[in-house]
CHARMM internal coordinates of N, CA and C (Angstrom, degrees):
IC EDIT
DIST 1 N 1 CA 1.4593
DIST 1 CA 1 C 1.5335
ANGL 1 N 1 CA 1 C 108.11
DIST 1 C 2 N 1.6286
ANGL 1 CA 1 C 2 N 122.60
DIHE 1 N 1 CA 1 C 2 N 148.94
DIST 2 N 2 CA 1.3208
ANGL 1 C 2 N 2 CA 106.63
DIHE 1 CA 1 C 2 N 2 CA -164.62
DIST 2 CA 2 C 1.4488
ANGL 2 N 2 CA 2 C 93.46
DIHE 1 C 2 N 2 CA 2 C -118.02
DIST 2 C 3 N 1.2692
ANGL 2 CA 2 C 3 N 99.83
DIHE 2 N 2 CA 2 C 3 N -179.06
DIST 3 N 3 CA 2.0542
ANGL 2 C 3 N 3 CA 102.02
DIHE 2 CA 2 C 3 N 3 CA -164.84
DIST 3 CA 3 C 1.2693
ANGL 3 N 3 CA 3 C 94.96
DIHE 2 C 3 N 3 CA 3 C -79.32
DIST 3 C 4 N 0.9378
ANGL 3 CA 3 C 4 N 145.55
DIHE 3 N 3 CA 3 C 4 N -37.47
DIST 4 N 4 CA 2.0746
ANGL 3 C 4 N 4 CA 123.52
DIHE 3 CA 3 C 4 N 4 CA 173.71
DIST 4 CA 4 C 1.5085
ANGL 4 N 4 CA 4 C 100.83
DIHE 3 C 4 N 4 CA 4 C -51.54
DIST 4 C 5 N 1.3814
ANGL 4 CA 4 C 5 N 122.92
DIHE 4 N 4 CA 4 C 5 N -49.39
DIST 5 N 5 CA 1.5530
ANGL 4 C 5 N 5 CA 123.13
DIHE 4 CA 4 C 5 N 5 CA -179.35
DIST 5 CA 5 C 1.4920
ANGL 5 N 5 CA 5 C 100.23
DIHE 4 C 5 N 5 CA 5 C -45.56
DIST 5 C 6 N 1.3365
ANGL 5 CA 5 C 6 N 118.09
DIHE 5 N 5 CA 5 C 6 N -58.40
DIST 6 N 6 CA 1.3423
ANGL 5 C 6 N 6 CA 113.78
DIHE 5 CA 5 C 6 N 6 CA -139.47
DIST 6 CA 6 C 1.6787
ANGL 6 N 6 CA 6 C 98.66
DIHE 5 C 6 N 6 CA 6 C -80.78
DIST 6 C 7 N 1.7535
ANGL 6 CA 6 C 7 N 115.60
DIHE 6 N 6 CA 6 C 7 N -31.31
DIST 7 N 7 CA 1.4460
ANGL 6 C 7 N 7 CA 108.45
DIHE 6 CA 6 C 7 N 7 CA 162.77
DIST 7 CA 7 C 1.4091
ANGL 7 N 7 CA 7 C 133.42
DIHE 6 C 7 N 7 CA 7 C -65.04
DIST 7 C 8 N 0.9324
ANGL 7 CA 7 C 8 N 104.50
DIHE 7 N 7 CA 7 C 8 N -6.68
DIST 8 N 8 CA 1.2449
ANGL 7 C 8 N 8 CA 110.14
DIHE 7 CA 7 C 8 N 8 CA -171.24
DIST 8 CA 8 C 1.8475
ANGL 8 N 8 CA 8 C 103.82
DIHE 7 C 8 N 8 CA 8 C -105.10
DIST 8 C 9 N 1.2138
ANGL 8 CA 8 C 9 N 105.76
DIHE 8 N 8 CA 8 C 9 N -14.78
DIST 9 N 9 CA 1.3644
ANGL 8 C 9 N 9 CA 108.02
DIHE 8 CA 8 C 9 N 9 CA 160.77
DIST 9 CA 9 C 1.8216
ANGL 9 N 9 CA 9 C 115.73
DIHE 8 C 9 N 9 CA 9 C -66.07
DIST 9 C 10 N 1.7179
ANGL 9 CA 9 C 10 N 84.57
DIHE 9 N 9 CA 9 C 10 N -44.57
DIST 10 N 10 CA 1.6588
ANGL 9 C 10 N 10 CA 90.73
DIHE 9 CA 9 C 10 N 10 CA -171.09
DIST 10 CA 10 C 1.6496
ANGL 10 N 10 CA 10 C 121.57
DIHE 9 C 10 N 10 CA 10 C -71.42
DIST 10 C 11 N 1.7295
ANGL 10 CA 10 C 11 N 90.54
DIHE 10 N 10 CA 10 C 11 N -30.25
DIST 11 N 11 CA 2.0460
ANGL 10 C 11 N 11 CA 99.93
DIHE 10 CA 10 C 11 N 11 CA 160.94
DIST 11 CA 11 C 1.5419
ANGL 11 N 11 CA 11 C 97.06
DIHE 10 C 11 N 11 CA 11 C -27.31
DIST 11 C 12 N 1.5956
ANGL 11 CA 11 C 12 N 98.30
DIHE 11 N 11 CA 11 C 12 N -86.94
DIST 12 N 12 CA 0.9349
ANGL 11 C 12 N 12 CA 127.90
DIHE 11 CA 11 C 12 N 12 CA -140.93
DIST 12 CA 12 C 1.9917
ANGL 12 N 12 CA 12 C 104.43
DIHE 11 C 12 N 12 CA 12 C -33.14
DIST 12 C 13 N 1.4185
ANGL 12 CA 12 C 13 N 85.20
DIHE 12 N 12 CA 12 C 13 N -66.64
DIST 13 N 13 CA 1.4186
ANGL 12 C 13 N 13 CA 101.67
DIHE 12 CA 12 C 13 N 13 CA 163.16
DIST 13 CA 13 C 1.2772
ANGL 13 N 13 CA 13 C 125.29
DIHE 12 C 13 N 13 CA 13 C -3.46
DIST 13 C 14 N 1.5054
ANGL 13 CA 13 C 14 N 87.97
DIHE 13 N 13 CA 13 C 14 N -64.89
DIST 14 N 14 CA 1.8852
ANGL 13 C 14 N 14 CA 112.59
DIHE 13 CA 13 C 14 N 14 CA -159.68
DIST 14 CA 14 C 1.4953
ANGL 14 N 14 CA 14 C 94.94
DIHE 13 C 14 N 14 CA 14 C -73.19
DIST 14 C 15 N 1.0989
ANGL 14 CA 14 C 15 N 128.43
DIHE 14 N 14 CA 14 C 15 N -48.59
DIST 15 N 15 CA 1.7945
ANGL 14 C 15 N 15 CA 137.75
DIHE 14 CA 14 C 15 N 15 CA -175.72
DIST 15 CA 15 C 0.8004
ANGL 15 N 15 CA 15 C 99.19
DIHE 14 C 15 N 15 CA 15 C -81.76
DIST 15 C 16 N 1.5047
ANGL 15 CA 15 C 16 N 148.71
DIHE 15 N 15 CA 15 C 16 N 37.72
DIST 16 N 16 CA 1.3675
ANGL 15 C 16 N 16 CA 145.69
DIHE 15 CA 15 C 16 N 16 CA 169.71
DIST 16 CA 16 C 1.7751
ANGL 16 N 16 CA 16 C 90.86
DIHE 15 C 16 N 16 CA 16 C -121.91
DIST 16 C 17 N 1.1130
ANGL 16 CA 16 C 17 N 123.70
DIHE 16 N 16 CA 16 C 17 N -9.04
DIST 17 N 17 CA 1.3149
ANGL 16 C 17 N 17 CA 125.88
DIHE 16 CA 16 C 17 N 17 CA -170.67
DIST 17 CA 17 C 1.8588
ANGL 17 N 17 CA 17 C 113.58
DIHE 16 C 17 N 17 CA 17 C -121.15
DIST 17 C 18 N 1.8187
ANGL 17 CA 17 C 18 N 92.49
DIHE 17 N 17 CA 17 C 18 N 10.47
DIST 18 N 18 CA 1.4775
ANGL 17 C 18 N 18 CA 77.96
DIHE 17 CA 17 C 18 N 18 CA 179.76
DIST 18 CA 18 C 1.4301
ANGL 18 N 18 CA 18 C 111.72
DIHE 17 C 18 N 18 CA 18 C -110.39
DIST 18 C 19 N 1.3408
ANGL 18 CA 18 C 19 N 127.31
DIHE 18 N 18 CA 18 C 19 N 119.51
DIST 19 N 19 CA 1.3023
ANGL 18 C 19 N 19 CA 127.19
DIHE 18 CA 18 C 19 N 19 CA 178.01
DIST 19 CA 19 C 1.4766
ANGL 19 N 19 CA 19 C 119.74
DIHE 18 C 19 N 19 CA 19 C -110.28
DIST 19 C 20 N 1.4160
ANGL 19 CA 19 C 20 N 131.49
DIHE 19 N 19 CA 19 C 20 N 25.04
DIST 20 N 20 CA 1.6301
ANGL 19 C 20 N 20 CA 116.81
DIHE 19 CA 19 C 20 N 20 CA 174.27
DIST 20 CA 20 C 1.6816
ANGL 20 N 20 CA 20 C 80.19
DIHE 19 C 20 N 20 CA 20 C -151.09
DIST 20 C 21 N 1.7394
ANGL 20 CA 20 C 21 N 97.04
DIHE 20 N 20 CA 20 C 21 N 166.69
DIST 21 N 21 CA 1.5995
ANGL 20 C 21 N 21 CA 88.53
DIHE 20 CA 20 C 21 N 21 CA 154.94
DIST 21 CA 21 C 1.0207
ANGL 21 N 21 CA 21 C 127.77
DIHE 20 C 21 N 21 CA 21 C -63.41
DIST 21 C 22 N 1.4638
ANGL 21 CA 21 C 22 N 121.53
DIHE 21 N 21 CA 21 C 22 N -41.30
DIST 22 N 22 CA 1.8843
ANGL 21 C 22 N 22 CA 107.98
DIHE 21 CA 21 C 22 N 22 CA -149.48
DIST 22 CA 22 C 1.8714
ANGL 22 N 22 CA 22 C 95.54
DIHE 21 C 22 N 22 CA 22 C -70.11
DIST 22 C 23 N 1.5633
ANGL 22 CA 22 C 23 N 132.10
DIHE 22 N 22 CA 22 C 23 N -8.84
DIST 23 N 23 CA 1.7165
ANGL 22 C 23 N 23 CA 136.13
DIHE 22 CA 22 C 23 N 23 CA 171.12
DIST 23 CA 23 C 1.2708
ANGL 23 N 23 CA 23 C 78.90
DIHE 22 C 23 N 23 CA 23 C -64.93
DIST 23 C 24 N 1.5155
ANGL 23 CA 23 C 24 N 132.94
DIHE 23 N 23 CA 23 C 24 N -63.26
DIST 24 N 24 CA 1.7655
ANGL 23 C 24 N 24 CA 119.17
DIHE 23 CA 23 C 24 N 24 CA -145.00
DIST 24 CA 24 C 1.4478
ANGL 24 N 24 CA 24 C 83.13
DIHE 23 C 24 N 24 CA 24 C -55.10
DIST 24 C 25 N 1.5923
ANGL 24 CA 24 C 25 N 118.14
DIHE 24 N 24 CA 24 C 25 N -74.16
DIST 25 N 25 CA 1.3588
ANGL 24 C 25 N 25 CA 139.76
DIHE 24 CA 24 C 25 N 25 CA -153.37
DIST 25 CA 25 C 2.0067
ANGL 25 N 25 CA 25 C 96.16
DIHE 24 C 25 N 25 CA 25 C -26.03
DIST 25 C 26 N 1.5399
ANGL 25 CA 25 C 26 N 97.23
DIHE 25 N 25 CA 25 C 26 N -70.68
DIST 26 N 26 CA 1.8194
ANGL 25 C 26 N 26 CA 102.09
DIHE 25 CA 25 C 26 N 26 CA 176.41
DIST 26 CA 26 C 1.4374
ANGL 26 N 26 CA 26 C 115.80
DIHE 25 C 26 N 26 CA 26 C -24.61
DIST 26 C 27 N 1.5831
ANGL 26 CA 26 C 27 N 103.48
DIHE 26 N 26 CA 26 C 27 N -77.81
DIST 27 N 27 CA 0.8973
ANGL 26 C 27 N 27 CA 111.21
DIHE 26 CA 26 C 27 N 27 CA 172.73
DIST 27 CA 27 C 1.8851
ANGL 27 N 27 CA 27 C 149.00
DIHE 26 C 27 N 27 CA 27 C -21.20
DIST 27 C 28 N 1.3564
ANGL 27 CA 27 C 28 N 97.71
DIHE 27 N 27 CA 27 C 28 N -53.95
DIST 28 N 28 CA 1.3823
ANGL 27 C 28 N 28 CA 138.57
DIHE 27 CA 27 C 28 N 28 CA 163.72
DIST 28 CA 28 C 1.4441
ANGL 28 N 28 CA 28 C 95.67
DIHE 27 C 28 N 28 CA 28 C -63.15
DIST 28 C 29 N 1.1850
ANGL 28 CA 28 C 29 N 128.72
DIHE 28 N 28 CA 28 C 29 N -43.61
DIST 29 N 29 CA 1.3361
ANGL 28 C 29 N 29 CA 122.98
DIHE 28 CA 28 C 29 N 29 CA -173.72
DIST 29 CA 29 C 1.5530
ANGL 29 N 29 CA 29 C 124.96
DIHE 28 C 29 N 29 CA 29 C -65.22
DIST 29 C 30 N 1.8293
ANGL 29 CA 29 C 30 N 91.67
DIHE 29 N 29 CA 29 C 30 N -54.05
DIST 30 N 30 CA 1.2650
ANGL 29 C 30 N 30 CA 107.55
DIHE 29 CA 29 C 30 N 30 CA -178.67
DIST 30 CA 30 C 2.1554
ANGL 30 N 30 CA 30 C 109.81
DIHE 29 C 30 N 30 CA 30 C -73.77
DIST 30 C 31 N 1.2284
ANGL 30 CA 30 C 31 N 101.99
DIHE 30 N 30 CA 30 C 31 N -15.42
DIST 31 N 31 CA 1.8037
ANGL 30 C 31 N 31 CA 91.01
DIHE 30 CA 30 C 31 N 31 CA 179.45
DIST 31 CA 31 C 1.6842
ANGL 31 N 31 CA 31 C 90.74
DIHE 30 C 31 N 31 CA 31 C -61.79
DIST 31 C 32 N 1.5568
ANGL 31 CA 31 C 32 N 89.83
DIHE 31 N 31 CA 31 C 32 N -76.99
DIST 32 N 32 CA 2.1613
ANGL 31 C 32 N 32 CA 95.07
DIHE 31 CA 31 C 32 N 32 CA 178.55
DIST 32 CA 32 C 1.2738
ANGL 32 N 32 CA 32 C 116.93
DIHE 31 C 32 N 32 CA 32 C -7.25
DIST 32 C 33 N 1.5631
ANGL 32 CA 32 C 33 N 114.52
DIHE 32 N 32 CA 32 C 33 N -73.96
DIST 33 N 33 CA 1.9087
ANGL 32 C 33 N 33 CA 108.24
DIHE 32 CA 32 C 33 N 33 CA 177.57
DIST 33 CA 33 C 1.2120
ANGL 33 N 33 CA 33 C 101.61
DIHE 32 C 33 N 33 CA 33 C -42.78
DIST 33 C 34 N 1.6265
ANGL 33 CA 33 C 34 N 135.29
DIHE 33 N 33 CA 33 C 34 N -81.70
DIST 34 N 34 CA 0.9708
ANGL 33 C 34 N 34 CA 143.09
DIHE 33 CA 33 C 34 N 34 CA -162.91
DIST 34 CA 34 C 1.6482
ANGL 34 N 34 CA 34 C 120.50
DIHE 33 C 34 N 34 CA 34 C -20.65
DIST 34 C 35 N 1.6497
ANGL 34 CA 34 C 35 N 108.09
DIHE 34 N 34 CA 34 C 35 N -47.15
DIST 35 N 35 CA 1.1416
ANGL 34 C 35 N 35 CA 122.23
DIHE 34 CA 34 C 35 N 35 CA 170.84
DIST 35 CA 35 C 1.5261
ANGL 35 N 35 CA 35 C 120.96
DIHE 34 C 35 N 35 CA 35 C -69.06
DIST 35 C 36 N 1.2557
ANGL 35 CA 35 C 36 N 109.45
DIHE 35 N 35 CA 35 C 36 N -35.07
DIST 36 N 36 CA 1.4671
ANGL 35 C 36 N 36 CA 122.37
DIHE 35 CA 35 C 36 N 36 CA -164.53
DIST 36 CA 36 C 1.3513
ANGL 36 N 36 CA 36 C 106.12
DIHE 35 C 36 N 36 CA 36 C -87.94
DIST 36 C 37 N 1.3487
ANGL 36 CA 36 C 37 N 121.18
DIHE 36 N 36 CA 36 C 37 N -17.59
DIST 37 N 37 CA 1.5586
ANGL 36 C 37 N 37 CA 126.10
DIHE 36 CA 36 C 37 N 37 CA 177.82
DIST 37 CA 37 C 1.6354
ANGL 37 N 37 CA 37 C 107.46
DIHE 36 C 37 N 37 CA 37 C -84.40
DIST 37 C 38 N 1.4226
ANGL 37 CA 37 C 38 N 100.66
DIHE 37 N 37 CA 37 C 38 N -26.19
DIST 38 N 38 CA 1.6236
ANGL 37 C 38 N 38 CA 111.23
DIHE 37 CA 37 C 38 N 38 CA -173.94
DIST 38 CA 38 C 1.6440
ANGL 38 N 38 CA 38 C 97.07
DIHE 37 C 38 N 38 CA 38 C -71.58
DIST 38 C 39 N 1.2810
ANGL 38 CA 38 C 39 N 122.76
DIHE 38 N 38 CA 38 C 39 N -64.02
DIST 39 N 39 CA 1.0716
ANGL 38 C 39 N 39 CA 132.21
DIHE 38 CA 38 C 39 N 39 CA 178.56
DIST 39 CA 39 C 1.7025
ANGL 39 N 39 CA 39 C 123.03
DIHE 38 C 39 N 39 CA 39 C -40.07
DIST 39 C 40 N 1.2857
ANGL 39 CA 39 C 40 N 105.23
DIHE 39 N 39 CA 39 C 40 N -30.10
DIST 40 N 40 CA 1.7673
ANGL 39 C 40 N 40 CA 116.71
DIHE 39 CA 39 C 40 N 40 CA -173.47
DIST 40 CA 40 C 0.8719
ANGL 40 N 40 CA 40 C 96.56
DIHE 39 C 40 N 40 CA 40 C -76.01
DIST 40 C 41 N 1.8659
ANGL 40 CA 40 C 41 N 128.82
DIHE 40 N 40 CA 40 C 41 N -57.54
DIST 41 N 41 CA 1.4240
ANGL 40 C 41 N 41 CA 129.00
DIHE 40 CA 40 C 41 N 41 CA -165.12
DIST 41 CA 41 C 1.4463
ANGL 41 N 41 CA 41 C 86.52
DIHE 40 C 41 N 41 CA 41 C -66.33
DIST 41 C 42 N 1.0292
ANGL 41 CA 41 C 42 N 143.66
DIHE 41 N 41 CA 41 C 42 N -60.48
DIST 42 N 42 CA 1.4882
ANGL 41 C 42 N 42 CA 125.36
DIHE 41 CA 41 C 42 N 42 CA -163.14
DIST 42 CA 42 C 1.7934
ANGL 42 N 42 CA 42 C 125.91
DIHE 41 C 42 N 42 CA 42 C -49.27
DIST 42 C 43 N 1.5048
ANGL 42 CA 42 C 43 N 88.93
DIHE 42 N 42 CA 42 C 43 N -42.85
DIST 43 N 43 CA 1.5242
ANGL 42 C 43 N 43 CA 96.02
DIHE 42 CA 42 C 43 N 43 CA 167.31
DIST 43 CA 43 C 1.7862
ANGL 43 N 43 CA 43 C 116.53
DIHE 42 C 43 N 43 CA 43 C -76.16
DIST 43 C 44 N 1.4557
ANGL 43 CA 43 C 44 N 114.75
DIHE 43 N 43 CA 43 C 44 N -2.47
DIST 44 N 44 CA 1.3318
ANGL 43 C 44 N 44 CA 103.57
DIHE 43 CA 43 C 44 N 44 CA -174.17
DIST 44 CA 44 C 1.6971
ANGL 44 N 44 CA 44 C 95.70
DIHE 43 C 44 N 44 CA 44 C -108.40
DIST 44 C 45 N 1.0159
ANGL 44 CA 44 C 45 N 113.69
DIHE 44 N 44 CA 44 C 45 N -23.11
DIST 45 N 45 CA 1.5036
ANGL 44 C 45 N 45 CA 117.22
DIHE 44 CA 44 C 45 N 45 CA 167.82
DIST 45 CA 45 C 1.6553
ANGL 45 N 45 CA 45 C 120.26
DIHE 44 C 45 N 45 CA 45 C -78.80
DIST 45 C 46 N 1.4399
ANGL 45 CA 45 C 46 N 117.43
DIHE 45 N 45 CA 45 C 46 N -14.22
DIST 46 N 46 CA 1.7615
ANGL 45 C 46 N 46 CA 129.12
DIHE 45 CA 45 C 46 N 46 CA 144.22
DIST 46 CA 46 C 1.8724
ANGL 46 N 46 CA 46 C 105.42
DIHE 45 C 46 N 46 CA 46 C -73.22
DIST 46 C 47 N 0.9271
ANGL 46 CA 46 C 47 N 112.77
DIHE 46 N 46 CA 46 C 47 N -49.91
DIST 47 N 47 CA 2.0714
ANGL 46 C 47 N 47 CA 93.85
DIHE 46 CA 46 C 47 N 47 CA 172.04
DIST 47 CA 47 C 1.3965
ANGL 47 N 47 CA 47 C 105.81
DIHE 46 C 47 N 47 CA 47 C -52.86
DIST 47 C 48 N 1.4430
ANGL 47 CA 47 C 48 N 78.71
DIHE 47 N 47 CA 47 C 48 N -59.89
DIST 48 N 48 CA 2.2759
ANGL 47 C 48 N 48 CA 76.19
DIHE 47 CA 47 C 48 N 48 CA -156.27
DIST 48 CA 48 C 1.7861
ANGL 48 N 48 CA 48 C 104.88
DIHE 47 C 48 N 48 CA 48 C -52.13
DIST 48 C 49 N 0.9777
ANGL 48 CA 48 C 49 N 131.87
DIHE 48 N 48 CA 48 C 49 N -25.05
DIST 49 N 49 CA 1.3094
ANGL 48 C 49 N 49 CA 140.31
DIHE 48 CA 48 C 49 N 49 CA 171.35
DIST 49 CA 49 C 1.4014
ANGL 49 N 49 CA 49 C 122.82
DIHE 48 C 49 N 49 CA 49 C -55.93
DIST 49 C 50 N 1.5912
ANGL 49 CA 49 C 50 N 109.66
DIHE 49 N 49 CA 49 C 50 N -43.29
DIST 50 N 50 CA 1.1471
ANGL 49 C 50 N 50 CA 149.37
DIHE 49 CA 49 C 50 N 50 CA -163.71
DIST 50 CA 50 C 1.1971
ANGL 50 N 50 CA 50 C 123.15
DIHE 49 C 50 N 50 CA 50 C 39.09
DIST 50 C 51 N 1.8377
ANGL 50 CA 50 C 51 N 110.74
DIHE 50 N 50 CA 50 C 51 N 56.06
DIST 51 N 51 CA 1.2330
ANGL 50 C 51 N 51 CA 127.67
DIHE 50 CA 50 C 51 N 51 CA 142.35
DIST 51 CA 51 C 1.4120
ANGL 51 N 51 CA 51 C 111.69
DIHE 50 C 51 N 51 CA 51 C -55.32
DIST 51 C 52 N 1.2911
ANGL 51 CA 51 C 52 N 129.09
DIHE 51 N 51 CA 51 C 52 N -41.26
DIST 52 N 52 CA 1.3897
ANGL 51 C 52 N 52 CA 124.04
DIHE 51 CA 51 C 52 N 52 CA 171.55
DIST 52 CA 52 C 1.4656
ANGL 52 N 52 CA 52 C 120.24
DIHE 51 C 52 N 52 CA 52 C -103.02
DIST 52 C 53 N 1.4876
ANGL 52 CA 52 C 53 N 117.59
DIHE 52 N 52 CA 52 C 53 N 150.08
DIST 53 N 53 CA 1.2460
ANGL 52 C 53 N 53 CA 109.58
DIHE 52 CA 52 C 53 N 53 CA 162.99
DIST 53 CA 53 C 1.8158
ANGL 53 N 53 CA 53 C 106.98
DIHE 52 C 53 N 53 CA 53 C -141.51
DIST 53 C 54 N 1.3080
ANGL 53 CA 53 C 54 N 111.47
DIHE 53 N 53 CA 53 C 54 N -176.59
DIST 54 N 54 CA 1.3126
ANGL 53 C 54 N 54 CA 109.95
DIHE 53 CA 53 C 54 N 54 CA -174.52
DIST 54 CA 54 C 1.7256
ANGL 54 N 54 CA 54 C 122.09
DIHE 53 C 54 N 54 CA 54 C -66.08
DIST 54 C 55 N 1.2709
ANGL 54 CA 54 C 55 N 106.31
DIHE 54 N 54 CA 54 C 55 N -7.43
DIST 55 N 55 CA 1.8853
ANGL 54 C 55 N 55 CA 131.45
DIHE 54 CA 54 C 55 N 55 CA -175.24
DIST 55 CA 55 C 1.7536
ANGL 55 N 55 CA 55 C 90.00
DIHE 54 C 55 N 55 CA 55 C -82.12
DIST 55 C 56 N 1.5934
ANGL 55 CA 55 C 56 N 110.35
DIHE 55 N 55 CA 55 C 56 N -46.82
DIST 56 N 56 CA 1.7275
ANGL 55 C 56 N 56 CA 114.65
DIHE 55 CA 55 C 56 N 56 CA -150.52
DIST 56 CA 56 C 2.1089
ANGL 56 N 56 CA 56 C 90.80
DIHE 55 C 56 N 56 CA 56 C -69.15
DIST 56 C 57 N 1.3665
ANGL 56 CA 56 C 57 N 86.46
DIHE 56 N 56 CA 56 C 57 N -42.28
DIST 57 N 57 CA 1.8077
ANGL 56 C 57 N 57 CA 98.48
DIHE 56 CA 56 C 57 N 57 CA -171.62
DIST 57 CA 57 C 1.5608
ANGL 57 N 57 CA 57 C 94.08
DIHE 56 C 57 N 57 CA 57 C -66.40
DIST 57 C 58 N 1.3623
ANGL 57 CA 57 C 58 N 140.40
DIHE 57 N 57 CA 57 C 58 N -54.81
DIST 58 N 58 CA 1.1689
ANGL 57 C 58 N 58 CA 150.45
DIHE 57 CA 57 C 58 N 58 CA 178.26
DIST 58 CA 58 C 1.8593
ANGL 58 N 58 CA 58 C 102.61
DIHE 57 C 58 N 58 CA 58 C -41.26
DIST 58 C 59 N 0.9219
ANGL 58 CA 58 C 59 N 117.57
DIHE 58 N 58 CA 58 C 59 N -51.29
DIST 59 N 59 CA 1.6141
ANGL 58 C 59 N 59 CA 114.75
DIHE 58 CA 58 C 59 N 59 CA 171.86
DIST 59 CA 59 C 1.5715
ANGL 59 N 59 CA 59 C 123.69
DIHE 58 C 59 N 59 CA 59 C -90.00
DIST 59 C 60 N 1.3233
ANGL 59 CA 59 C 60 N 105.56
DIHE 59 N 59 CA 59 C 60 N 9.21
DIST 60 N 60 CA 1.5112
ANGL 59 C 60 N 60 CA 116.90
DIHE 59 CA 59 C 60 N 60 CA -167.58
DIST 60 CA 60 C 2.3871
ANGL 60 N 60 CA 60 C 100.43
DIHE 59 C 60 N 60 CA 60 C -99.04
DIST 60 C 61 N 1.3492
ANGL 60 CA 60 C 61 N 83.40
DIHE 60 N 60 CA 60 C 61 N -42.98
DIST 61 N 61 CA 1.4125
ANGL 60 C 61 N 61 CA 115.11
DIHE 60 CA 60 C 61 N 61 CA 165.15
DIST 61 CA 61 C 1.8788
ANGL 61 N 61 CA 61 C 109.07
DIHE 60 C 61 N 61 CA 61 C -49.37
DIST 61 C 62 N 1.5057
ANGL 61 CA 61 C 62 N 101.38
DIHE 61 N 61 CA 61 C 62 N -62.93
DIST 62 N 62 CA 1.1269
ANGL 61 C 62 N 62 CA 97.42
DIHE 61 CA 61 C 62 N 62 CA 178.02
DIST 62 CA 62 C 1.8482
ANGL 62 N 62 CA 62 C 128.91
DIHE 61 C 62 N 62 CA 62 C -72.57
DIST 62 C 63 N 1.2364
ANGL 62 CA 62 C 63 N 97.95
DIHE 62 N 62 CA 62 C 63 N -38.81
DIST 63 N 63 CA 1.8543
ANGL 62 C 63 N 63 CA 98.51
DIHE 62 CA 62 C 63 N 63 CA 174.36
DIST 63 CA 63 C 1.4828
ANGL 63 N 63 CA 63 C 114.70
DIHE 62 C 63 N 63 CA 63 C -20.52
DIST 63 C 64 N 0.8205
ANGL 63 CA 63 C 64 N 110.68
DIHE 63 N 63 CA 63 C 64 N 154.38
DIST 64 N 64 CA 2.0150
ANGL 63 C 64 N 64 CA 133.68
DIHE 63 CA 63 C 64 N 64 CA 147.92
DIST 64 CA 64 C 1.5316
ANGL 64 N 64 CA 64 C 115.10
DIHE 63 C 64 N 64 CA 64 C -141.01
DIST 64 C 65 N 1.2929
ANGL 64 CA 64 C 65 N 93.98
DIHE 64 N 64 CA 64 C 65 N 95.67
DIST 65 N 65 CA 1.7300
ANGL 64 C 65 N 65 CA 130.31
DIHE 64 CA 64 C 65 N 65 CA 176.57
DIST 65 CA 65 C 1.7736
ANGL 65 N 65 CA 65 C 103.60
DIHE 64 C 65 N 65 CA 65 C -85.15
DIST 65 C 66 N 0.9546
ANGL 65 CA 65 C 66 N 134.04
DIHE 65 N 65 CA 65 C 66 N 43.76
DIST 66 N 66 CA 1.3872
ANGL 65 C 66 N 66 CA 125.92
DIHE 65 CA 65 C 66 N 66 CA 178.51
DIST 66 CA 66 C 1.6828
ANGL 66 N 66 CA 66 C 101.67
DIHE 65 C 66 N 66 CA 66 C -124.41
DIST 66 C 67 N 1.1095
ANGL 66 CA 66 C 67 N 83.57
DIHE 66 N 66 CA 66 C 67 N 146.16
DIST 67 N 67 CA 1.6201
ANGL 66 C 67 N 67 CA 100.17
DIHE 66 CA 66 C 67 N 67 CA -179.46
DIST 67 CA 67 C 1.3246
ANGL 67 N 67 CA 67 C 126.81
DIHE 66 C 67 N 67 CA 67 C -84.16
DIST 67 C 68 N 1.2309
ANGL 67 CA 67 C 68 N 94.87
DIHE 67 N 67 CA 67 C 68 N 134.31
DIST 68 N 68 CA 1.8418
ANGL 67 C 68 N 68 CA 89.36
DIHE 67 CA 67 C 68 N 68 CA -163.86
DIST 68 CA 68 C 1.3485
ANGL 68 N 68 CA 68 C 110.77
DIHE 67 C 68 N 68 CA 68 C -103.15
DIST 68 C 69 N 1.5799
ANGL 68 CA 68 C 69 N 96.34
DIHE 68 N 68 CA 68 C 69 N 139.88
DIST 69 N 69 CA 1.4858
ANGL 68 C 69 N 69 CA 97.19
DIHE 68 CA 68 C 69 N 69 CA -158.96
DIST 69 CA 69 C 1.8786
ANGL 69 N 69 CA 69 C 112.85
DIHE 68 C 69 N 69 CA 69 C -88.41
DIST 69 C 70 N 0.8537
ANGL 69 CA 69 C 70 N 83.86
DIHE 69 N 69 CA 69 C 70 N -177.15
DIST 70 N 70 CA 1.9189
ANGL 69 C 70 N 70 CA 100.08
DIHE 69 CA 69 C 70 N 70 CA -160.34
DIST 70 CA 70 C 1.3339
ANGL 70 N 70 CA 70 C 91.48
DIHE 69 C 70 N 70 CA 70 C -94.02
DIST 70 C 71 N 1.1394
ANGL 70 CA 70 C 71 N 108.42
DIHE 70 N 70 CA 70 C 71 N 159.14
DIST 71 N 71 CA 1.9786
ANGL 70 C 71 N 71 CA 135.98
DIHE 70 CA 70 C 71 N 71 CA 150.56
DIST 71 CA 71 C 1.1476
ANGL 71 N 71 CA 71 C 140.57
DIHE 70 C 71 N 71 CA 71 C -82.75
END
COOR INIT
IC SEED 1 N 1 CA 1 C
IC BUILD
């Protein structure tokens, strides 16, 4: 069985135990950190690397990446 299988066993699991909102609400809460902690170490492991620096974030700030629409 491969690890998406096996999480998705454990979802399941976990939402098998939620019965009010404010469990969804937790719940919902705790995936978010989960993600957002993944994401920090990733961005703190791009500094320490120094793929990033405070100049790269400084022009990252400035972009406009939106798509321009048609006629």
């Amino acid at each position: 069985m491969s690890y998406s299988e096996l999480a998705k066993l454990e979802l399941w699991n976990a939402v098998n135990c939620i019965h009010s909102q404010s469990d969804l609400d937790e719940f919902k809460n705790l995936i978010a950190k989960f993600f957002a902690e993944k994401a920090q170490k990733a961005i703190d492991a791009l500094w320490e690397d120094g793929a990033i620096n405070e100049e790269t974030i400084e022009t990252w700030g400035k972009e406009h990446m939106r798509t321009p629409y048609r006629k």
